[in-house]
N, C-alpha and C positions, 0 to 999 in steps of 0.2 A: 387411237390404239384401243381396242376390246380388251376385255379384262382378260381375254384368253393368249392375249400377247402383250399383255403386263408384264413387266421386271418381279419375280418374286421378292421376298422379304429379304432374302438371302444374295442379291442383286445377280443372280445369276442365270440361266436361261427362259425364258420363256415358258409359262405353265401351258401343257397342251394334256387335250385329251377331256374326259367329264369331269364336271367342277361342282362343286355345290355352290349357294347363293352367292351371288359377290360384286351385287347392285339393288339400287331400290326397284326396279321393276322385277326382280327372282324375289326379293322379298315380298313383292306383291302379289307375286305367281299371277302375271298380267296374261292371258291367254287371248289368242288369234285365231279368230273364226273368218273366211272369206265364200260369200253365195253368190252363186252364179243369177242370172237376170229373173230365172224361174223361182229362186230361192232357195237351190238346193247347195249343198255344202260342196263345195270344192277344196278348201285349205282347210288344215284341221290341225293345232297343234299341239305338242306335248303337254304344254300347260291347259290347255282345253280338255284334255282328255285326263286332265288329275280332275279341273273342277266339275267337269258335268260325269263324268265316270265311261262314256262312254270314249271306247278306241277310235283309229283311227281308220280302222278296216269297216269299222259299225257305222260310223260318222260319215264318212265319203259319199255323196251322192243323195243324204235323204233329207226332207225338208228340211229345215232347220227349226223350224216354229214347231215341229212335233217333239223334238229333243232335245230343243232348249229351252223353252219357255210354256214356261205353266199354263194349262187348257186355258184356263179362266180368264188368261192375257191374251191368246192368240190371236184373238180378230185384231185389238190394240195392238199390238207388234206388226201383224202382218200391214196392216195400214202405212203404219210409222216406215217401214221399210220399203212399202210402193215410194211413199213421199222422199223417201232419200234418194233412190234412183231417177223419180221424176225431174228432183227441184234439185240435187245433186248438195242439199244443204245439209251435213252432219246433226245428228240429235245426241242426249244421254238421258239417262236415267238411271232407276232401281226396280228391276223386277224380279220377283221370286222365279225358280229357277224349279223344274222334278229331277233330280239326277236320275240316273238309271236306278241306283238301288231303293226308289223310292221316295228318298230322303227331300227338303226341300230346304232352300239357301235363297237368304236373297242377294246379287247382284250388281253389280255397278255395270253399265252400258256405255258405250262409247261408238256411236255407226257414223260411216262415211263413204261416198261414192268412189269407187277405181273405174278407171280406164285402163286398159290395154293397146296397144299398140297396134291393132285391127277394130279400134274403135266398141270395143264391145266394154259392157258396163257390168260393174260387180258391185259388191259391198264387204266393206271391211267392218268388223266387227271386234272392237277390244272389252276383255272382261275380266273382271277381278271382286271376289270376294268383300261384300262392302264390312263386312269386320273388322277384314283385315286394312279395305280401305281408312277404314276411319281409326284406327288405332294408327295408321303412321302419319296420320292429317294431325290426330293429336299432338305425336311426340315430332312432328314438325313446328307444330304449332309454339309448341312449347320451348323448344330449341331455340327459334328466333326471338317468341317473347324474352328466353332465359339472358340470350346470347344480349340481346338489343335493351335490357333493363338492369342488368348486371353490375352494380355497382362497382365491381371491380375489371381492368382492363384486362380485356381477352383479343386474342388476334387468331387468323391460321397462316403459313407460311408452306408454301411449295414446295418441291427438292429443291430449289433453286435458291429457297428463303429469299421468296419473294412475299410480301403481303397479298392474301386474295381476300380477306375477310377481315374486319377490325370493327369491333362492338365502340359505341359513342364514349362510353365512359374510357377505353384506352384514346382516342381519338383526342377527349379531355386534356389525357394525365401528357400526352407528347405536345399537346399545343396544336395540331397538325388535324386539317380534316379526313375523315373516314374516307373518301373518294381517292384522296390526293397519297394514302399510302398505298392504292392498288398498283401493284407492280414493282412496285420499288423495296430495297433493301431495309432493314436496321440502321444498316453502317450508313447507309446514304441518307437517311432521316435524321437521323441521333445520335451524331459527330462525339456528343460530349455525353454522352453514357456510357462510358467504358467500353467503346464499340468495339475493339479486340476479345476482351474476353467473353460480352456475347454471342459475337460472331462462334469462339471456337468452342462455348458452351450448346448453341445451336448446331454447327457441324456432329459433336461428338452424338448428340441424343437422335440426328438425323442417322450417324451411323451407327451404333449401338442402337438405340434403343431405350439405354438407361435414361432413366427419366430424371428431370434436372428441377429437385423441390426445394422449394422455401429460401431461395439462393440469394443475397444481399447482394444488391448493385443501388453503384451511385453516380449521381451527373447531372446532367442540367436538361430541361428541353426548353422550346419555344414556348411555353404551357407558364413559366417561371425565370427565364432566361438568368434573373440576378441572384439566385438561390439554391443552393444544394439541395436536391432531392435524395433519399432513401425507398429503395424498392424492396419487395421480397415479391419475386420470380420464380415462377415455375414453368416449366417445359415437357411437354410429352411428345411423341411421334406417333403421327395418325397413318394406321392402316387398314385398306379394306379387309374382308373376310377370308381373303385367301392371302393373305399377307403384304400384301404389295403395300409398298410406300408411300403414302399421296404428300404426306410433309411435318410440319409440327405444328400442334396448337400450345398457343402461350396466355399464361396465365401473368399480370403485375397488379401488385397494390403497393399504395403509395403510405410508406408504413414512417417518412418522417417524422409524425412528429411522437408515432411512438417508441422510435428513435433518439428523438431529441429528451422526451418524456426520462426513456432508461439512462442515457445519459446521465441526464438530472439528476435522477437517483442514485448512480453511481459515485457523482460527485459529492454528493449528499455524504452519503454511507461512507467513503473517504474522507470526506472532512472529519463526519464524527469519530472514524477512527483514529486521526490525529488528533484530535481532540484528547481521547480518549490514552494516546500512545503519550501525549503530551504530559499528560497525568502523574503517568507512571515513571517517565524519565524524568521529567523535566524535576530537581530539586529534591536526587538522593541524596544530596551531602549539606552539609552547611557551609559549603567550601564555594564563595563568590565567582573566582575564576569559569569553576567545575559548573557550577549554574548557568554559566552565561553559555558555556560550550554546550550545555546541552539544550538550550532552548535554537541557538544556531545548527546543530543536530538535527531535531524537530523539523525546522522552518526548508533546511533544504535535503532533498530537492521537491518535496509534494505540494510546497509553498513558493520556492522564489531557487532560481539558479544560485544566489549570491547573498547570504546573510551574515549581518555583522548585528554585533549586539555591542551600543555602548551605553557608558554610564556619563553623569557629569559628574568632573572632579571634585566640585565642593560636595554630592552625594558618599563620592568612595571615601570622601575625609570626614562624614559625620557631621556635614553642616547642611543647613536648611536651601536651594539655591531659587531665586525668582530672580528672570532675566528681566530686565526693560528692553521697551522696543529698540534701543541704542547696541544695544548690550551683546558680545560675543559669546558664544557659546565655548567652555571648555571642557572638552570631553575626552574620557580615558578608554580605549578600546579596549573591551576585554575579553569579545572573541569572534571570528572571520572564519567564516565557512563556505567552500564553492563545491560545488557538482560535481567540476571539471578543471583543470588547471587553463586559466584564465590571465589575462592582461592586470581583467578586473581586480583581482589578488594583489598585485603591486600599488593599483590607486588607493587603496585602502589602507588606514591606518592599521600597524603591526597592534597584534594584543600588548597590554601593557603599556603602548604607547600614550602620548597627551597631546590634544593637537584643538587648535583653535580656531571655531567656525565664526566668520563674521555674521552679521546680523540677516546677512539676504541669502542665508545658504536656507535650505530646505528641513535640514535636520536643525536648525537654530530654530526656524517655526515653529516645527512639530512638539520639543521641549518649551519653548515658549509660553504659545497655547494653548499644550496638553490637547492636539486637535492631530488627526491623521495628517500625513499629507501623499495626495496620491496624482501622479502623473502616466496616462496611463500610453499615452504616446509620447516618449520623450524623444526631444530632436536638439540638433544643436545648442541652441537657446538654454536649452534646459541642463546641459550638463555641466556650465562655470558654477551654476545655483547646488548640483550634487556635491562636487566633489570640494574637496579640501583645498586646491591650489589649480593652477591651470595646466600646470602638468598632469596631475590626476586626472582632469576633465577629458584632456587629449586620449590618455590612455583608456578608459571608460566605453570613448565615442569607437578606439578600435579594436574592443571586446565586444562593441555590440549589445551595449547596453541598450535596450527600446523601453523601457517601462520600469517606474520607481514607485514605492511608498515606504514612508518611514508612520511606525506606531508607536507613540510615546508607551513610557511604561509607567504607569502609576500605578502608587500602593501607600494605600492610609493616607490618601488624600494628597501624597506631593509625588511630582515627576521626580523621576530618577533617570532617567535618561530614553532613548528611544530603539528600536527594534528595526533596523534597516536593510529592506529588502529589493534585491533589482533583479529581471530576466535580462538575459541571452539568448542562448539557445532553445528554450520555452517559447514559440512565437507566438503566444497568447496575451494579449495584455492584462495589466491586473485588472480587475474588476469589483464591484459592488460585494459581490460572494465574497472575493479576496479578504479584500479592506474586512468584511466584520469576520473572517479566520482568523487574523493575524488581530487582529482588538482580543479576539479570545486566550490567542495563545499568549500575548503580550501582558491581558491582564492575568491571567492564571501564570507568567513567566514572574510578574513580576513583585508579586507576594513572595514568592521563594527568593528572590532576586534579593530582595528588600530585608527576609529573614537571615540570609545571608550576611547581608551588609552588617547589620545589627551584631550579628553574633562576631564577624569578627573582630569589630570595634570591642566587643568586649572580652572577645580571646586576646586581642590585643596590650590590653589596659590589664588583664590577670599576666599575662605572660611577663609585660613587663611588670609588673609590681612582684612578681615570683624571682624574675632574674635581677630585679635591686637586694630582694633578701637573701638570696645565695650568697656563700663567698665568695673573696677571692682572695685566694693564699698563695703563700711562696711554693716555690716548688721544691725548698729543702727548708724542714723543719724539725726541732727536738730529734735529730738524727734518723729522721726518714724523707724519703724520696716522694713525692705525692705529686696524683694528678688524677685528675677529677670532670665531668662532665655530665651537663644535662642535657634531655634533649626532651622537648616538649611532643606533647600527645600527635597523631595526623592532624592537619587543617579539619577535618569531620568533626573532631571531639575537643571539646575543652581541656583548660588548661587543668592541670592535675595539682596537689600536694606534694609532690616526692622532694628532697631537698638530703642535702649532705653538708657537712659540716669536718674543719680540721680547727682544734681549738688548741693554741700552745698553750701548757701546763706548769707549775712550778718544777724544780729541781728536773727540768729539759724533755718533761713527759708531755706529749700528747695524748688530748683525747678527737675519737675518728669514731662522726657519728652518720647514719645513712635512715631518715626515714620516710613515710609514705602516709600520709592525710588521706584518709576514706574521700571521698566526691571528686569532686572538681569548681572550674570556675573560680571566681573572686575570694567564694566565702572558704574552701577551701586552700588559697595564697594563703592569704589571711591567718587562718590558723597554722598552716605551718609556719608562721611568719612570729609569730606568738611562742609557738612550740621549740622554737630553733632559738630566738631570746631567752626564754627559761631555761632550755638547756645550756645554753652561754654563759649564764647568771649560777646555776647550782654546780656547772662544771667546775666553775674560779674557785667555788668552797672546796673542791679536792674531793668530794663525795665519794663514797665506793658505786663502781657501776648499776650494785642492785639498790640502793641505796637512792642513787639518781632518778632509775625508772621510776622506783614505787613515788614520788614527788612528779614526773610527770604525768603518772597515771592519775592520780588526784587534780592535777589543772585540767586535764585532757576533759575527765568530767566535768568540770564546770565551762566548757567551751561548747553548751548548746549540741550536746549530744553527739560531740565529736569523737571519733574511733580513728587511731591511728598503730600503724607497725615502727618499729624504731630499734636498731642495735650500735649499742653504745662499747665502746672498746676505749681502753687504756694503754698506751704503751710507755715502756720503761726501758729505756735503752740500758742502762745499768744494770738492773736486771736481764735482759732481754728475754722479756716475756711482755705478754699483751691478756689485759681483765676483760672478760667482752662479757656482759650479759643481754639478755635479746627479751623483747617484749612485741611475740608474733610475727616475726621477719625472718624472711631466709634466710639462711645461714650463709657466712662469708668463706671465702674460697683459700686456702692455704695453699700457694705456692712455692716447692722448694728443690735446689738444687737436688737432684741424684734421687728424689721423687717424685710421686705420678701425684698431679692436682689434687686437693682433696675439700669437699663439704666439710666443714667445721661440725662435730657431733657438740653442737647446744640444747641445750634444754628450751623448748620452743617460747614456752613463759605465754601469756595472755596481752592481747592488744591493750596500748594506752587506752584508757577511756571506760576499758569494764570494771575496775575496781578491784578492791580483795582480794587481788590475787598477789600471792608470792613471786619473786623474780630469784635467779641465781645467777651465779657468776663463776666461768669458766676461763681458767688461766692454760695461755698456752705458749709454750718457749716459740722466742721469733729468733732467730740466726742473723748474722749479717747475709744480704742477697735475699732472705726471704720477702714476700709479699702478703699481702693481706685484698683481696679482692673485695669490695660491699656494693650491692647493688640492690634496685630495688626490682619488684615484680616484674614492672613492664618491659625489662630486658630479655627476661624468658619464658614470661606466659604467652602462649595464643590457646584461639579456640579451636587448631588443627591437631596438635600433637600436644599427646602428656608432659607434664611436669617434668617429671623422670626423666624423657628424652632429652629435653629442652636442654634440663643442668645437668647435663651427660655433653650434651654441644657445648654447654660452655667450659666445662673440666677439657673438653677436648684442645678447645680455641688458647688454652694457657699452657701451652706444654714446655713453651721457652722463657725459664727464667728471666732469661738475659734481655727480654727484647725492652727497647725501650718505650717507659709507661704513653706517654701520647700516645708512639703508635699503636698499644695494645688498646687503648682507651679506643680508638679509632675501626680495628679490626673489631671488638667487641658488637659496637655501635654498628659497622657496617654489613655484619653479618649475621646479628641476630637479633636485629630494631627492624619488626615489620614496616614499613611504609603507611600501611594500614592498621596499625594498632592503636585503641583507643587508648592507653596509657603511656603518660610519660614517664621518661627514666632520668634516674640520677645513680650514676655510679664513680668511684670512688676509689684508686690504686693506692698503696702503702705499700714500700720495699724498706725496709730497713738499711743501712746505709755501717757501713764498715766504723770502727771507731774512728775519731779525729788522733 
């Protein structure tokens, strides 16, 4: 087919009529001279008549050697052209040329003998501009060098996308000799490189045009056959000068391993940011449970489909634990975390639970040890050694467990138990990388882990030595109705000072004391523990209430720079009035039939422990049915809402005389005791009670 009955770009009719270049001989503007046996011109053509200037009316008939070739050549030409029609042998050269206007050009030559069909003999004559000759020798030249040195794989492909052309380095990268892709497809070479979507990336840039760059394709050739490859691919559609199609050339490089390289780096940069996230969650609270769920948090899913975190139980009881090789493992789960709702969840011990590993399970090693243990293809064999019992192993094996490691958790030199992690649905096994993640986040898990421990053993040990020095009283005394409650600070915060007190009195009078030890912890029990004896001891003397304080303001000093709030009250059922003086405490709440709650107006007085200061005493009539409300701060402080508000909610919460003190004790406690508040409360109900 001619270029002039080409498919244009546009696949649509045939280009007819004058064309401009749109082959390498128009680009060479190759001109056609043919002389008859005398040497005179007979053919003459268009291109002939752009490079020597003269037409084809001028041309027709006259020697040739006078109007093509330079005086100086003539004898040498005309020679050269006897001897082609004698010996019928083609010659070439370069010879300078006079064009009509003077001008002089040299030449490239190209002569050969014709015959005709009555036997008569001519000469063909091909010529072209040796400039222009050797400017496309170059960029030929340089094409095949380019094409044939190319470190990267290049191809051309036909409408057909068929191979016609493949540089050695793609030849390379398919495994496949450069010979053996002529004529044949992609799809039929390279089964296992994603042959569809090349295919329909090759169709579309064959029919658009849009050019198809830097495109990631993956697969295998014969070049590698056991190994994923990574390509970046490019695509263009190659057309002549007047648009026609000839096909597409493709560009591949084989960009795996910097691939595998970004990868790397990704994982990298992921790890560190778990790392990093590890930090900052892992060990907001001092709260054991809360730690442990957050390091199981952390771990899934960026680490393992399925983490649990346990302890041993001689750890969570504050004792030192070293297995012998004999020796079961007892372990308390303190928290279970999966991806996905899993089988796995049920083989696993519940948090809180305790459960006992014999000597050959894997998590018995790991604590053992203090040595990872990492199984990274687990198969049957391997799951009676995981699990707890052989029912768990069952259920494990039909979750899909394929890959285990457990991380001990050591901190200041002893295990505390271990970090247990298994895939499922991840079908990656664990790995070298893995194993020193999970050492990291285990050992940064398990300092907080371990501070945890510690703190509650000794929340523990204040809480109860706080709740041995509390009392416990009747619930009808010197002719009032009482009931009373503490409630310790959140798991986050140590144990407090607050404590309450109902002391019977001579001649059937109570005194109803509420107060609040500055800090926390042991050393704060302690002194209220101290504080609440002295007042026990100067109560018996019948003291007047201000009379009391200013006595324990003078111990409070000498209790190591202890500061405490404290409101001490009297009641007199015979009287029916109540002496209450206050030394830096809220004021207690007046409840009474057929009125609205009220703030007790006390004189506020200065906290135990500063000294010098005056106390007073404010007498107030109590009624049968009335109450007396005492509580301490942490009932209605937070750090979200004022003061004001707060004992405006609690005025609100008493509006029924009648209800009975538990459950007011109860509603107090359930609706205005943060969860999260760092102080503990002691509060304290008094109704007065009708005469006997």
């Amino acid at each position: 087919m001619s270029p002039a009955e080409s498919p244009g770009a546009d696949g649509g009719e045939p280009v007819r009529g004058p064309m401009g270049p749109s082959g390498l001989l128009d680009v060479l503007g190759v001109a056609s001279v043919v002389l008859d046996a005398g040497g005179r011109i007979v053919l003459w053509s268009p291109q002939a008549e752009e490079l020597f200037g003269y037409s084809a009316q001028e041309a027709l008939g006259e020697f040739a050697a006078r109007i093509m070739v330079h005086e100086q050549h003539v004898d040498l030409v005309v020679k050269l052209f006897a001897d082609v029609l004698e010996t019928g042998e083609g010659w070439a050269g370069a010879f300078p040329i006079r064009r009509k206007d003077g001008t002089t050009r040299l030449v490239e030559f190209r002569n050969m003998r014709l015959l005709d069909d009555q036997g008569d003999v001519y000469a063909l004559g091909l010529c072209a501009d040796q400039t222009t000759v050797r400017q496309v020798e170059r960029d030929v030249a340089l094409s095949n060098r380019t094409i044939a040195q190319a470190p990267v794989g290049l191809a051309v492909l036909d409408t057909e996308l068929r191979y016609v052309t493949v540089n050695p380095a793609l030849a390379q990268l398919n495994g496949i000799p450069a010979e053996d892709h002529i004529g044949h497809t992609p799809r039929e070479l390279l089964p296992d490189v994603d042959a569809d979507a090349m295919e329909a990336a090759l169709v579309e840039v064959l029919r658009t045009g849009r050019p198809f760059v830097d495109q990631h394709i993956v697969g295998r050739t014969k070049a590698d056959p056991d190994r994923e490859h990574h390509w970046s691919v490019s695509l263009y559609r190659l057309e002549d000068s007047t648009g026609t199609v000839l096909g597409v050339a493709g560009m591949a490089v084989d960009i795996t391993e910097q691939h595998q390289a970004a990868l790397e780096a990704e994982t990298a940069r992921r790890r560190l940011a778990l790392i990093a996230d590890a930090s900052a969650r892992i060990g907001t609270t001092l709260e054991l449970d809360r730690t442990a769920h957050e390091l199981a948090d952390v771990a899934v899913p960026e680490l393992a489909d399925i983490a649990a975190v346990d302890l041993l139980q001689a750890v969570v009881e504050g004792r030192r634990s070293a297995l012998g090789p004999t020796e079961p493992a007892v372990i308390r789960a303190l928290a279970v975390k999966a991806e996905h709702a899993t089988e796995a969840l049920d083989a696993a011990d519940p948090p809180g639970g305790v459960a006992r590993y014999g000597p050959d399970r894997l998590v018995t090693e790991c604590v053992r040890t203090a040595n990872p243990v990492m199984i990274a293809h687990v198969d049957e064999r391997d799951l009676p050694r995981i699990a707890r019992s052989p029912e768990a192993a069952v259920q494990l094996g039909r979750a899909g467990v394929h890959s285990y490691l457990a991380v001990p958790l050591i901190a200041r030199g002893e295990v505390l138990g271990a970090l247990d992690l298994k895939r499922t649905r991840n079908p990656l096994p664990f790995s070298e990388d893995d194993l020193l993640l999970a050492r990291e986040l285990a050992a940064r898990a398990a300092v907080q882990i371990d501070n945890a421990r510690w703190y509650q053993n000794a929340r523990d040990t204040a809480l109860t030595l706080q709740r041995s020095l509390l009392p416990s009283h009747p619930a009808v005394t010197g002719g009032l109705e009482v009931a009373s409650r503490y409630q310790p600070a959140g798991a986050s915060a140590e144990v407090g000072g607050d404590w309450f007190d109902v002391i019977p009195l001579e001649g059937d009078k109570t005194a109803l004391v509420v107060g609040d030890v500055m800090g926390s912890g042991i050393d704060a029990a302690t002194t209220m523990g101290r504080l609440r004896t002295a007042t026990h001891t100067l109560a018996s003397l019948d003291l007047e209430p201000t009379l009391l304080l200013e006595h324990l303001d003078r111990i409070t000093e000498g209790l190591d720079h202890s500061i405490a709030t404290c409101v001490y009250a009297v009641h007199d059922p015979r009287l029916r009035q109540c002496r209450i003086a206050n030394a830096g405490h809220l004021p207690p709440v007046r409840v009474r039939h057929g009125h609205a709650p009220e703030l007790l107006d006390l004189p506020t007085g200065a906290p135990l422990g500063v000294g010098g200061v005056a106390f007073s005493t404010t007498t107030v009539d109590l009624e049968p049915g009335d109450q007396l409300v005492f509580y301490t701060d942490g009932l209605v402080e937070t750090r979200q809402h004022p003061l004001d508000e707060r004992l405006d909610a609690l005025l609100e919460l008493l509006d029924d005389p009648g209800r009975d003190l538990e459950e007011c004790c109860d509603l107090l406690l359930r609706t205005l005791h943060r969860p999260d508040n760092s102080d503990d409360v002691a509060l304290l109900i008094a109704r007065v009670l009708p005469p006997s």
